[in-house]
N, C-alpha and C positions, 0 to 999 in steps of 0.2 A: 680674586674673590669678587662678590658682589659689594653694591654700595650699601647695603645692611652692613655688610663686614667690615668696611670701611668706619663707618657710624659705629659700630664695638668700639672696634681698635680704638678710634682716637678720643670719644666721650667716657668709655667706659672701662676697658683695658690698660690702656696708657695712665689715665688718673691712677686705679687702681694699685699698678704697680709703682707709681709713683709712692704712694702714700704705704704699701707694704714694705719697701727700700728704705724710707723713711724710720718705719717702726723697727723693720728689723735691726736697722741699726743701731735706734736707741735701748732698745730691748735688749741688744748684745753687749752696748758698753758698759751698760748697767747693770745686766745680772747674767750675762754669759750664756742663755738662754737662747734657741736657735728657731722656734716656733714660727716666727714670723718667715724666715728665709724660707723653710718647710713650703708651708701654704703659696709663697711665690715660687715655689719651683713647681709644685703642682698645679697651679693655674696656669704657666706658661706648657707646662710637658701635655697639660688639658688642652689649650690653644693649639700649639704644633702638631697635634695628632688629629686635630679638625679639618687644619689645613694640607695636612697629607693625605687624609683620607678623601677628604674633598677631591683633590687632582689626580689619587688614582682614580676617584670614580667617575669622572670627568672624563679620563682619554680613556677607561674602559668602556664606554658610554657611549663612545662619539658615533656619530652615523655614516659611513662611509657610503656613499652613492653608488653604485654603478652604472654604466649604459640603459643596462636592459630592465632598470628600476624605474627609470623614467620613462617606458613606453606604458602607455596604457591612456583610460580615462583620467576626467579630471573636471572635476564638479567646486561650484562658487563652496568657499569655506568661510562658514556663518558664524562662528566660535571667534573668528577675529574683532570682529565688529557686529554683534550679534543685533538684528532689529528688521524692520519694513522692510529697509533696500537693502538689506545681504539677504530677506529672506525675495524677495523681487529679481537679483541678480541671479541667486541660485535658479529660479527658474526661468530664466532668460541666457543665459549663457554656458555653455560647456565648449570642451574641449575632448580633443586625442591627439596622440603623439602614436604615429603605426613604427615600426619595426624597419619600414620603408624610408625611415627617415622623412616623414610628411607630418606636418599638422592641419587637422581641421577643426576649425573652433566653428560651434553652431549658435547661430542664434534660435533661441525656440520658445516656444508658450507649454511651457508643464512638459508633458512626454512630447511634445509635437517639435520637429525641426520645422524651422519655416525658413531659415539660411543657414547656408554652412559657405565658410572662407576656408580659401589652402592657403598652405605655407609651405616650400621648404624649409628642414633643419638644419644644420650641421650645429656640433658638439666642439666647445673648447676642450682644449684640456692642462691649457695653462693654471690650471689649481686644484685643487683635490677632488673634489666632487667634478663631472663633467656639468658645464651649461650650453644653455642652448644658445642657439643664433636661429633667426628666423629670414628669410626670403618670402617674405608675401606677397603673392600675384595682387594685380591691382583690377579693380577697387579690394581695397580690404577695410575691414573692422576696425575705427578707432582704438579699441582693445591689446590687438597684435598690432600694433603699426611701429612696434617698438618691441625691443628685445624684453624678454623679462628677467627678474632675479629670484636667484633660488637659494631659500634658506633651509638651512639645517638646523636641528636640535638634536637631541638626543635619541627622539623615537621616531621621529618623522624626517617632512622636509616638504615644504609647500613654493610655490610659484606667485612672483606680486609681478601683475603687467601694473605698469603708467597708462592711465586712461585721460585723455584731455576733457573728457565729461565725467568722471567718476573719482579722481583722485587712483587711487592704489584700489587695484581688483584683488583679491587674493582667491588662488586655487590651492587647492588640493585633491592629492590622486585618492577616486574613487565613481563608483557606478551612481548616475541621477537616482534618486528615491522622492517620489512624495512628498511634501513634508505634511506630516500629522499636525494638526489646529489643537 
């Protein structure tokens, strides 16, 4: 679970039950009376059906990669770090991944390329999702001069290079657009 669920459990659930165990008990030695147990068994059978639900929606959910998911474009992704410079990088840098097993990251102004860098690919497959590995002809782009890492969620999956001028780039796959002011 997450650290919200964490933060339940031990502030709010744990006391909780603490003090329902408590009542039920006196409740029961005193007048035989079962009310209290009642309500702590439905707060726990409420709890464990959160948490199950949770994990099957979890691995029904996961996003499994394949090869030929990863080919395509791949435009600066502004939603991570929304502002000037994701909206400055998005129109200064893309990328593609061909089919060829090559990448070319371009440098450009708006629609215009005014560089493009290669790379060869090749594809781990030491974990679930395939990653990439890069071979960049030289000179290359501070950007690709290093491998990147590819994250998963549940609907997606984006690419973070290490840039020694920029911190963390993040991509995601998709075709350059505009951006509307």
């Amino acid at each position: 679970m997450g650290f919200g669920f964490n933060l339940f459990f031990i502030f709010i659930l744990l006391p909780l039950t603490l003090i329902l165990v408590v009542a039920f008990f006196i409740t029961w030695l005193s007048t035989g009376k079962t009310i209290f147990g009642k309500i702590l068994g439905i707060l726990w059978l409420f709890v464990l059906s959160l948490v199950i639900l949770s994990m099957i929606a979890r691995a029904s959910l996961s996003t499994d990669i394949e090869r030929d998911d990863i080919y395509g474009e791949y435009v600066i992704d502004r939603t991570k770090f929304p502002g000037k410079q994701a909206d400055w990088q998005y129109n200064h840098f893309r990328f593609e991944i061909t089919e060829r097993n090559k990448l070319f990251f371009h440098v450009t102004e708006g629609i215009n390329v005014t560089r493009t860098y290669s790379s060869e690919v090749s594809f781990t497959t030491s974990s679930r999702n395939p990653h990439i590995i890069l071979y960049p002809t030289i000179p290359t782009h501070h950007i690709i001069s290093d491998n990147p890492t590819l994250y998963t969620n549940t609907s997606e999956f984006y690419y973070v290079f290490h840039s020694p001028k920029f911190g963390n780039v993040f991509f995601k796959k998709g075709e350059w657009e505009p951006i509307e002011d």
